[in-house]
C-alpha atoms as one frame of an Amber mdcrd trajectory, in Angstrom:
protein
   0.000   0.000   0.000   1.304   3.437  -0.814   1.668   5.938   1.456  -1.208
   8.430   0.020  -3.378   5.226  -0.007  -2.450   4.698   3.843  -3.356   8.372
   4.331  -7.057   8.215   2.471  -7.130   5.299   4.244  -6.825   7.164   8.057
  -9.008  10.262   7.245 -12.097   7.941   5.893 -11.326   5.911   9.000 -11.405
   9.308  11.042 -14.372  10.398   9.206 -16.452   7.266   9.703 -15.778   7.236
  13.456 -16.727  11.223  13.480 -19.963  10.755  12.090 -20.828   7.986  15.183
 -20.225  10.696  17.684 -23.024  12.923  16.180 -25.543  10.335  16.161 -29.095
  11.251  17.810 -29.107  10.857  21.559 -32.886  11.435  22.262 -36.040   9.631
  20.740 -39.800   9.799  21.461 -42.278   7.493  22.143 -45.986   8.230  21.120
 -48.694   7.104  23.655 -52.496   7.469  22.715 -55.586   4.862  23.734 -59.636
   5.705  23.774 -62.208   5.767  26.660 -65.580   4.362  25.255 -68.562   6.393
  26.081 -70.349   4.709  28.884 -73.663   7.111  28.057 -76.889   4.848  28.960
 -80.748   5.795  29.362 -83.255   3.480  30.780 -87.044   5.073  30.859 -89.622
   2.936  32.672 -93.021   3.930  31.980 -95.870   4.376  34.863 -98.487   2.662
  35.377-100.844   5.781  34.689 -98.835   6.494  31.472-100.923   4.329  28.974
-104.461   5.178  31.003-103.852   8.757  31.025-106.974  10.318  32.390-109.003
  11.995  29.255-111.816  13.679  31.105-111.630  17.445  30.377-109.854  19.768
  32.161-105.928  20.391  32.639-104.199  17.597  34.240-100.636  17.059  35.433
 -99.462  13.097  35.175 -95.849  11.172  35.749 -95.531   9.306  32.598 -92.147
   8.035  33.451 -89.295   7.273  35.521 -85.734   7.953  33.995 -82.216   6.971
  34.902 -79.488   8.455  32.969 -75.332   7.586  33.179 -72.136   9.186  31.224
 -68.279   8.790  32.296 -68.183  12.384  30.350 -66.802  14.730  32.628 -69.057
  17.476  31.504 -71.874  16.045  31.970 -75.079  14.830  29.794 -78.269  16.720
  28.298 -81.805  14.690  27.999 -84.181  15.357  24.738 -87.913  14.497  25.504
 -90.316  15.422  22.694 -93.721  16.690  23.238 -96.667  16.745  20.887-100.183
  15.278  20.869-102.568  12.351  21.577-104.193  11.436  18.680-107.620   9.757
  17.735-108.315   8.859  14.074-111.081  11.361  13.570-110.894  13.475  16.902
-109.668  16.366  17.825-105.530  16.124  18.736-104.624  16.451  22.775-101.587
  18.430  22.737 -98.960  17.705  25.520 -95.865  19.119  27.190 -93.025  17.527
  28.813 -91.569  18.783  31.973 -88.791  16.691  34.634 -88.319  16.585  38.334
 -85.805  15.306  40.160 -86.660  11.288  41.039 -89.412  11.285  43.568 -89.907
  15.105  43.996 -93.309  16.278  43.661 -95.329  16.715  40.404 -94.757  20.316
  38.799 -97.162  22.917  38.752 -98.567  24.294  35.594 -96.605  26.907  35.353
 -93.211  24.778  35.204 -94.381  23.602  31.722 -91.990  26.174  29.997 -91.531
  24.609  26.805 -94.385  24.362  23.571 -96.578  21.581  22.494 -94.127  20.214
  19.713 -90.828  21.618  20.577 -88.232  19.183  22.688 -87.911  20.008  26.556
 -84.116  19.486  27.357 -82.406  18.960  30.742 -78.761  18.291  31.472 -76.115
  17.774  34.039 -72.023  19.210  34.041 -70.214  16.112  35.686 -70.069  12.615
  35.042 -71.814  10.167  36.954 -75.805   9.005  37.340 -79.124  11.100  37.490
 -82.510  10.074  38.165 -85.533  12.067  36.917 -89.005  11.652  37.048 -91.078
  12.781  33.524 -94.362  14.787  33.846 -96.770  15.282  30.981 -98.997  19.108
  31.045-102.144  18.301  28.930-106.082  19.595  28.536-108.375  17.498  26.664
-111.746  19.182  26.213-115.157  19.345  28.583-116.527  17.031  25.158-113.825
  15.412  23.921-114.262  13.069  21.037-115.258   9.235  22.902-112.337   6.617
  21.589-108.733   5.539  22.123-106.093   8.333  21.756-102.470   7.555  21.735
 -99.126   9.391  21.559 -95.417   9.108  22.566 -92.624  10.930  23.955 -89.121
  10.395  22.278 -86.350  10.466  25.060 -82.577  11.371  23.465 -79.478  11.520
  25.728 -76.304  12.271  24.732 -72.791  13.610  25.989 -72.293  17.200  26.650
């Protein structure tokens, strides 16, 4: 071997060694993983809630009993519709939806805030359970229409 051979030799040798000693010392490790929602509604309905009393006048009935769960720490919001009872060929009973806290007494009138037809919402800010009681505000007529009238109320929970 020559001597400038030798010497090309050294400095790659040099060089390669160099470029260990600048090598990346840190790293970083990504972490990530999910938390299924644990939202749950159960609605039991009342006894009165299918034999709703149709004589005329207003009247004030618990249609329902609701429990309501979410691990989301801010909380949960209810949806109950509202709307009518219905007879093929008679005139529509129009309802509201109202909620108590479970086993509080029945609302007065005047805590009906929310229309015939328009959803009545109530919610929580923390995680955890609730338990509400559903009310129904309705006034069938002095003559109402004799015959079966039916309706529903659509309950929707979801995670704030």
């Amino acid at each position: 071997m020559s001597r400038s051979q030798i010497f090309k030799f050294v400095v790659v040798g040099v060089l390669a060694v160099s470029s260990a000693a600048v090598a990346d010392t840190t790293g970083t490790v990504t972490l990530g993983g999910t938390v299924t929602s644990s939202l749950q509604i159960t609605a039991t309905d009342t006894a009165g809630a299918t034999a709703l009393d149709l004589s005329g006048g207003q009247k004030i009935a618990k249609v329902c009993d609701i429990t309501m769960s979410t691990n989301n720490e801010q909380g949960l919001t209810l949806s109950a519709s509202s709307g009518s009872l219905t007879k093929s060929g008679g005139t529509s009973i129009t309802f509201q939806v109202t909620s108590v806290a479970d086993a509080a007494s029945a609302p007065a009138a005047g805590a009906f805030l929310i229309a015939s037809g328009s959803p009545y919402t109530v919610g929580t800010s923390i995680s955890g359970s609730v338990n509400r009681d559903l009310y129904v505000l309705y006034t069938p007529l002095t003559l109402q229409d004799p015959g079966d009238y039916e309706g529903s109320i659509d309950l929707t929970v979801t995670d704030n």
